[in-house]
BAVEXKOL-359186 format. One line per 4 residues: number of its first residue (from 1); their letters; for each residue x negated, y, z negated of N, C-alpha, C. Coordinates in steps of 0.2 Angstrom, whole numbers, plus 5000, padded with zeros to 4 digits. Layout:
# residues N
NUM	A	X:Y:Z:X:Y:Z:X:Y:Z; ...
//
This chain:
# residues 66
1	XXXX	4985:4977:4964:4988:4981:4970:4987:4988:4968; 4990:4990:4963:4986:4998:4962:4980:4997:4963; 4975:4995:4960:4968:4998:4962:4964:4996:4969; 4968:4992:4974:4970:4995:4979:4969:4999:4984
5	XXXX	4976:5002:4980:4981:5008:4987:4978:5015:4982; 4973:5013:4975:4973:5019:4974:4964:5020:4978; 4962:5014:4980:4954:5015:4983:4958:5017:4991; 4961:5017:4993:4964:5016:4999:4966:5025:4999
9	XXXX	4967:5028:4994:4968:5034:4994:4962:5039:4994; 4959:5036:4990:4951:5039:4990:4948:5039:4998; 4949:5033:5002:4946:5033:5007:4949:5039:5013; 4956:5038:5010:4961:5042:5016:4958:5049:5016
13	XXXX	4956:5050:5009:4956:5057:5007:4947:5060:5008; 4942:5057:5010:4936:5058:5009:4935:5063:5012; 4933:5069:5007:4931:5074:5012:4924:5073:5018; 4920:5069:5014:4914:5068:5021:4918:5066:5027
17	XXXX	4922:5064:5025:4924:5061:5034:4932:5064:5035; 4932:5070:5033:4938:5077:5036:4944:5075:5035; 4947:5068:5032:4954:5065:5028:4958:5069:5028; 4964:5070:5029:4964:5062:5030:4966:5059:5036
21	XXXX	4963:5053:5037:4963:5047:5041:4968:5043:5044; 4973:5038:5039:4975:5036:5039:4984:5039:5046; 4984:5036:5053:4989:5039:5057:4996:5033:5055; 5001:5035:5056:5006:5031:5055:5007:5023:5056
25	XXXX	5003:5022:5060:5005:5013:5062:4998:5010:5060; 4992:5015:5058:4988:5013:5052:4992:5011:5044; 4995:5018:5042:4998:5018:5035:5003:5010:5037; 5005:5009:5039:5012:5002:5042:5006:4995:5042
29	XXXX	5002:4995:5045:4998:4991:5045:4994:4990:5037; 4992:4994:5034:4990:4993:5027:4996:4990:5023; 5004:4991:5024:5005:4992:5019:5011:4984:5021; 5008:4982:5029:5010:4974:5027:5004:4970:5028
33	XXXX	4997:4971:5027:4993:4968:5023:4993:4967:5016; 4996:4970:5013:4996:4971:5006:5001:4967:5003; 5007:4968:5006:5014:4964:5008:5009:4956:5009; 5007:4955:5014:5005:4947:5018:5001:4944:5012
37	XXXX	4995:4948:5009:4990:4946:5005:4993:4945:4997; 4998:4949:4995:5001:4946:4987:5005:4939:4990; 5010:4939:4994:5012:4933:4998:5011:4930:4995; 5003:4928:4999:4997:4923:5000:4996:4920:4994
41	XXXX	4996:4924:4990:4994:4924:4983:5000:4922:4979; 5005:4919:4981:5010:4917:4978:5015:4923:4973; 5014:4930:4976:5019:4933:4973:5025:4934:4975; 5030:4935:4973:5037:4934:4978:5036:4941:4977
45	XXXX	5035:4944:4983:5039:4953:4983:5043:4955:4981; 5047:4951:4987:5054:4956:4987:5058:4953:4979; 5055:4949:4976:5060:4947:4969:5057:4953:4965; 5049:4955:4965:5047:4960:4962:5049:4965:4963
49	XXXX	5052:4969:4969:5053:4975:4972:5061:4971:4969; 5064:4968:4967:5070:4968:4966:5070:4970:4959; 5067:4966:4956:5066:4967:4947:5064:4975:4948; 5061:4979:4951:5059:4986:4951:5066:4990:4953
53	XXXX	5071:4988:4956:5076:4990:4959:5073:4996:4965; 5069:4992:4966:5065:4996:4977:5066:4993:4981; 5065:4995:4988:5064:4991:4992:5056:4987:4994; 5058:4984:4996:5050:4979:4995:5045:4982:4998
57	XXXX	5047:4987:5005:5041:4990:5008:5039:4997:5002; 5044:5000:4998:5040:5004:4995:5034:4999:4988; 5035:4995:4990:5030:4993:4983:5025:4997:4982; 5022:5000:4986:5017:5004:4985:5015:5012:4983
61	XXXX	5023:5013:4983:5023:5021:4983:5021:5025:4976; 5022:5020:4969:5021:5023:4964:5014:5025:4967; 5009:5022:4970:5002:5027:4969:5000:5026:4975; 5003:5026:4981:5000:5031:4987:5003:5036:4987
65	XX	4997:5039:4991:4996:5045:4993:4996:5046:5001; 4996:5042:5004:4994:5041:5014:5000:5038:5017
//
């Protein structure tokens, strides 16, 4: 998951293409693909984001930037 949302920041931020990118209900959309795809993968979220004591939508915040 970090390397990721940290490639996902690199993209946001590309200067060749005047970054960043990423509009609101884009950032919302990556961030329940990521959510949907650990899922998939058999990871319990929200028991993760519990064990971290966060909310499950922030999973990603230690390393986004967008």
């Amino acid at each position: 998951m970090e390397r990721v949302v940290l490639a996902l920041n690199a993209i946001n931020w590309d200067r060749q293409h005047g970054g960043p990118h990423f509009c609101t209900e884009e950032r919302e959309q990556l961030c329940e693909y990521i959510y949907l795809t650990l899922s998939e993968h058999s990871v319990d979220v929200d028991a993760l984001a519990a064990r971290q004591g966060i909310d499950p939508a922030a999973i990603t915040d230690r390393w986004r930037d967008w």
